[in-house]
N, C-alpha and C positions, 0 to 999 in steps of 0.2 A: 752225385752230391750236388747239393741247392749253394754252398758257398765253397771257394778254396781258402787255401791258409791265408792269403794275403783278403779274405773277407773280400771277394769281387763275386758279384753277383753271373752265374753260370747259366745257358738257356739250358732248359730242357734234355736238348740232344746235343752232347756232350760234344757232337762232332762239327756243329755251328760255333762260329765264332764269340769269343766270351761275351757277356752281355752286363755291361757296366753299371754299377750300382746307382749309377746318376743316372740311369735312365728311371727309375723308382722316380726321381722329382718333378721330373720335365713332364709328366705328362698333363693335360688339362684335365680329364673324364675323371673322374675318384671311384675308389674301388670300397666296398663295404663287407667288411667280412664279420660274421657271426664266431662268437665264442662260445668254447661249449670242453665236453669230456678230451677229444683232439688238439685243445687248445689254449688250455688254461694254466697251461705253467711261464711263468714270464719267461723262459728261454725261446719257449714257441710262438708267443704274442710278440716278441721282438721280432723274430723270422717274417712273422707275417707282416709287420709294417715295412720291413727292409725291403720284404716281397712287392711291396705296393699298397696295402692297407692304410687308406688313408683314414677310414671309419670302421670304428669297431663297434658292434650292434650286441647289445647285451640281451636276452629273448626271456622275459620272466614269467614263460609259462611254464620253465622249468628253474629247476634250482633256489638254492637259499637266498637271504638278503644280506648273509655273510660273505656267501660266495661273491655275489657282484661286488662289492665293498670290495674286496682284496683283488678286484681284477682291476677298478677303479685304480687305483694303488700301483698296479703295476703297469699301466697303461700309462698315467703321470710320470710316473720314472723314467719310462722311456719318451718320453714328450720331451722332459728334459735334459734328459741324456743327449736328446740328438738335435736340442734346439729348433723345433720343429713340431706344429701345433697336431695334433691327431684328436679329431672328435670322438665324442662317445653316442651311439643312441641308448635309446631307454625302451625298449619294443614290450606294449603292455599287452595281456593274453586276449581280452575284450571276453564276450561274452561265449560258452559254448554251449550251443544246444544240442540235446544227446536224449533218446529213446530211454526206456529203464531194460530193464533184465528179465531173462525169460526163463522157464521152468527148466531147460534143460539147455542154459547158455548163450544157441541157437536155433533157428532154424528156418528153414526152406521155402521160400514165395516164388509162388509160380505163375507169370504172367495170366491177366487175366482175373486173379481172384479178388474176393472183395478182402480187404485189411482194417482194422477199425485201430484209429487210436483215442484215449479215452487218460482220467483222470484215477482210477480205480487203482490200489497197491498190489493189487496179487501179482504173482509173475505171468508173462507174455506168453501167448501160442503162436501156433501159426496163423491164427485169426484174428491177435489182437495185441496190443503192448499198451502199457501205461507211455504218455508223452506228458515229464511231469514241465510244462512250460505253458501255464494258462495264455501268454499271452499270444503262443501262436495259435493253440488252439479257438480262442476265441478273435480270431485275427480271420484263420482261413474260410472261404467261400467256395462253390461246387465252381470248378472251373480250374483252381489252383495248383498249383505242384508243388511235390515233396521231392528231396532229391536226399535218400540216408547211405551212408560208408562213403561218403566222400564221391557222393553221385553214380555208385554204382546201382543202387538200385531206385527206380523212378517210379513214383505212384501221382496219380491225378486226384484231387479231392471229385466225389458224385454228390456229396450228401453232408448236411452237419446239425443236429439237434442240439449245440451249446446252447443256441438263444433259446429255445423253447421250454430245454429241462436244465438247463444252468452247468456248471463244470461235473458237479460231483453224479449225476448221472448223464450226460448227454455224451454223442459219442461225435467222431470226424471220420466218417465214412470213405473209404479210398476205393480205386481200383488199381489195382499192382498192371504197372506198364512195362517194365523191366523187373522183372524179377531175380531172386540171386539167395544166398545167405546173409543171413541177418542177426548178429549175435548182440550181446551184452552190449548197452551203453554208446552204442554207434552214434554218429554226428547227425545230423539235421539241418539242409539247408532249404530256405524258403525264397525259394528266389523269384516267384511273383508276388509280392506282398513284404509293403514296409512294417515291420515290428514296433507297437509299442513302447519300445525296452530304450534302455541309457545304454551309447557302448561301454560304461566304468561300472562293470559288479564291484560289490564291495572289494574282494581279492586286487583289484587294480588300480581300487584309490589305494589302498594302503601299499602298493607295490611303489604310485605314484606319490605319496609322503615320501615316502622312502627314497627315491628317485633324487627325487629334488635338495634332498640332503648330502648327496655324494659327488656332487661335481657332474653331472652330465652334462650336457650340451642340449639334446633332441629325447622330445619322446614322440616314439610312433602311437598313432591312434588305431586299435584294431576295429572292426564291424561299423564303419562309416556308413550310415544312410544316406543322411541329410544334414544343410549346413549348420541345422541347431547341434550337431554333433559333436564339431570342433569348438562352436559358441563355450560347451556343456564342460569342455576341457580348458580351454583360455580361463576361462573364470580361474578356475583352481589353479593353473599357472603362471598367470599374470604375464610379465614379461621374465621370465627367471629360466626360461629355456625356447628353443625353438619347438616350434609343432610340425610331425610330419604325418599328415593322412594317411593311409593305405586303402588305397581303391581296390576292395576285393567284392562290393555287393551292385549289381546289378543297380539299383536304388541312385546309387552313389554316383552314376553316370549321366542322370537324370539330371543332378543339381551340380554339375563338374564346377560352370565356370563360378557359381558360388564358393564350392569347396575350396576351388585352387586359388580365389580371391583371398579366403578367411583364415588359410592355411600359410603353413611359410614353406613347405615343401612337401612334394605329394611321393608317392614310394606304389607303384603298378606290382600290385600282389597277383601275378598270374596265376599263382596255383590257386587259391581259392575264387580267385575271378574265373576262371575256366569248367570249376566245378558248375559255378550257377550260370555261366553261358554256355552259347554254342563254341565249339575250339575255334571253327574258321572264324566266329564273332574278335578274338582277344588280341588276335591282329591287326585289326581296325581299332580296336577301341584305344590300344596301345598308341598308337600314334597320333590320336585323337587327342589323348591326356598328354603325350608330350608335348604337341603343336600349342595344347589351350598351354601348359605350364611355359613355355618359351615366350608367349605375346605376353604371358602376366608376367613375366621375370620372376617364377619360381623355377628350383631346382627341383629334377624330376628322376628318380631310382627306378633302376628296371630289377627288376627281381624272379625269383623263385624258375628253379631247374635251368640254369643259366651256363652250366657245365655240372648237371646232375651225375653223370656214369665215372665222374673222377672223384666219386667218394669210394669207389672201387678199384678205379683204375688210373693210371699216372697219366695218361690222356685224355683228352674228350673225342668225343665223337666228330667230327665233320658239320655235321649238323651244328651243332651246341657250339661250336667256332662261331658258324658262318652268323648264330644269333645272336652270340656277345657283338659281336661286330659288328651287323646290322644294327641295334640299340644305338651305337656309338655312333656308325654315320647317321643316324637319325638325330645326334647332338641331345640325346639321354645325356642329364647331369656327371652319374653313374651308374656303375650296376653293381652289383650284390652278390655275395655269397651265400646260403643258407648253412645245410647239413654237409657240403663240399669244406669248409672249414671247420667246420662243430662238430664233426663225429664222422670226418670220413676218413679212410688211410694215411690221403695226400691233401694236406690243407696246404702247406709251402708253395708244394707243385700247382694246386689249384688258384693260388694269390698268383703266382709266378706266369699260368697261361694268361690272364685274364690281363696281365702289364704289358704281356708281348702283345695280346691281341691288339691291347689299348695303342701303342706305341706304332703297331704297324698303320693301323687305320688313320692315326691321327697324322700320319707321313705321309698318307695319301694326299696328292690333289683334288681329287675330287673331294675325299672330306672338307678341304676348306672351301673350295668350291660349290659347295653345297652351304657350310653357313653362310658366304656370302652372299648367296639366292635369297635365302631368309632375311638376311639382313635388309633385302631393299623389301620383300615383298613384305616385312612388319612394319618398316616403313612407311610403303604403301595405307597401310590397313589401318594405321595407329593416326597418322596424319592426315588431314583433308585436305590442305592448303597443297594443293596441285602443285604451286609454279614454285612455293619453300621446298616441296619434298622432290622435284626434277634438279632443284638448282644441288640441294645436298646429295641426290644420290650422284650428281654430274660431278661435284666434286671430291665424292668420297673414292671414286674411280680416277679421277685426276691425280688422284694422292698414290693407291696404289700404283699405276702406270707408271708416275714419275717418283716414286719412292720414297715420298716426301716424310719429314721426319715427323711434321702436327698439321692439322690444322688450326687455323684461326678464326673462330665463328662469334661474329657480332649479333648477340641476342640477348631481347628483352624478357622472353618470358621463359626462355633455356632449350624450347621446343626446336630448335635449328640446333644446338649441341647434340640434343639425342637424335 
């Protein structure tokens, strides 16, 4: 059991030492957990704040506008029940591109053949599919990649007759590079080539009225390109909520330190960033987007498959440990839950690993040891004045050594406080 009578919060293995409900406050990193069918009764949204949920991420590419309304509700109750502020996000679906349907569901591409996508309603063969999204079609060029079922199977554009004979006859000629099964209405990602398209389909402004009516705090931005993207959102929300990016498009990495300027918090969507890069790429890029998020003072979310095998199972893997943890010594704002709270066994248990992980690391010396390093080297980077940024780092060291309680810094333009 996750609590005993006297409500103290219990680790894991029953045969450790109790684990004190005050640890839930102490820690710095925030923990973001997704509600969902696992999760949606306020006895279990309270477990999971007790658990450590500091933010609760509402995801409206499923569910009613009722349904979030009364999680809202139950979210505030216990905000003030426990005296104690817990955000909400507003996670909007963005755009999905999807293939149409085929005569007989699916079927079989075998490395190698030619595949044509096209504008035409009849149902798909294995030679051909309607791809009803004019704007990728007339976007792609011979040279390009398609990447359909969530990058399982991979085709390279050879050939494309849209400019010459227009949508309604022209075709986008492929070669299947990876081949696989291919059924009904599969995903599409285009990961060499920025899209035309606004990330807010109609479905996500009206998700995003709605939103804005209920008390949130954040909305996440889904299919981030480019910085006219968050421009395209601010507009519509003025200042009436924070904005959080989600860097899942290849594109989007391109224009970071724009994004992370324009944005008030970024959110590293690995699973769909993974789909449209290389894997060993999303390791690099990961700390890329934390480092720029840290010199600009936003807060920066690690997300997706962060202890994926504990929607099955009451532990994680070793692996999935050692990466929540990793996240954290790298001074990630927080990380994230997905389907580990929304619809897996152990959402408790899953809040519950993710506070101990926080709690261990953040107890490390070397984790503070580490933002210290950072400390002087944005220093370094952010200041020019050599002899102000020797004399502040000489004294910010002065201070911890002799454990002084402030310092006292005479400055004109504030540049010596920071």
């Amino acid at each position: 059991k996750i609590y005993n009578k006297n409500n103290i919060f219990m680790s894991i293995n029953e045969n450790q030492p109790i684990h004190s409900i005050s640890k839930r406050f102490s820690k710095s990193t925030k923990q973001l957990a997704t509600l969902g069918p696992a999760s949606s009764s306020a006895e279990m949204i309270e477990k999971l704040f007790l658990a450590g949920a500091d933010v609760f991420r509402l995801n409206f590419s499923h569910g009613e506008h009722s349904e979030k309304a009364a999680l809202v509700k139950i979210i505030r109750d216990i905000e003030s029940k426990y005296n104690h502020p817990i955000a909400i996000l507003a996670d909007l679906q963005g755009p999905k591109l999807r293939v149409g349907i085929f005569d007989n569901d699916k079927v079989l591409l075998v490395d190698g053949q030619k595949f044509v996508f096209d504008m035409k309603d009849e149902p798909g063969s294995s030679s051909r599919v309607k791809l009803p999204h004019p704007e990728i079609l007339t976007t792609l060029q011979p040279g390009d990649t398609l990447l359909l079922d969530d990058g399982k199977l991979r085709m390279k554009v050879k050939e494309t007759t849209i400019g010459s004979l227009g949508l309604e006859e022209g075709q986008v000629i492929c070669e299947v590079i990876i081949g696989g099964n291919l059924s009904n209405r599969k995903g599409v990602n285009t990961p060499s080539i920025v899209l035309p398209i606004s990330p807010l389909t109609p479905k996500d402004r009206k998700d995003l009225a709605f939103a804005l009516t209920i008390d949130v705090d954040w909305v996440a931005l889904s299919f981030v390109q480019k910085p006219e993207d968050i421009t395209e959102l601010r507009a519509l929300t003025g200042n009436k909520v924070k904005i959080m990016a989600k860097l899942e498009k290849p594109s989007a990495i391109n224009y970071l330190d724009e994004i992370v300027d324009l944005s008030d918090g970024l959110m590293v969507a690995r699973g769909d960033l993974g789909v449209e890069m290389n894997p060993w790429d999303v390791p690099v890029i990961q700390k890329r987007i934390v480092e720029t998020s840290k010199l600009l003072g936003k807060p920066v979310v690690i997300a997706t498959q962060m202890l994926e095998s504990m929607i099955d199972n009451p532990t994680p893997t070793r692996a999935e440990a050692s990466d929540c943890a990793t996240a954290i010594y790298d001074s990630s704002d927080a990380v994230m839950l997905s389907a580990e709270s929304a619809a897996g066994k152990y959402p408790v248990e899953s809040v519950t690993m993710q506070q101990l992980i926080i709690n261990k690391v953040e107890a490390d010396e070397v984790y503070r040891e580490s933002l210290d390093r950072f400390a002087q080297e944005s220093t370094l980077r952010i200041f020019q004045d050599a002899t102000t940024t020797a004399i502040t780092l000489a004294a910010r060291q002065v201070a911890d050594i002799s454990k002084s309680k402030a310092i006292v810094a005479f400055t004109e333009s504030g540049g010596t406080a920071l």
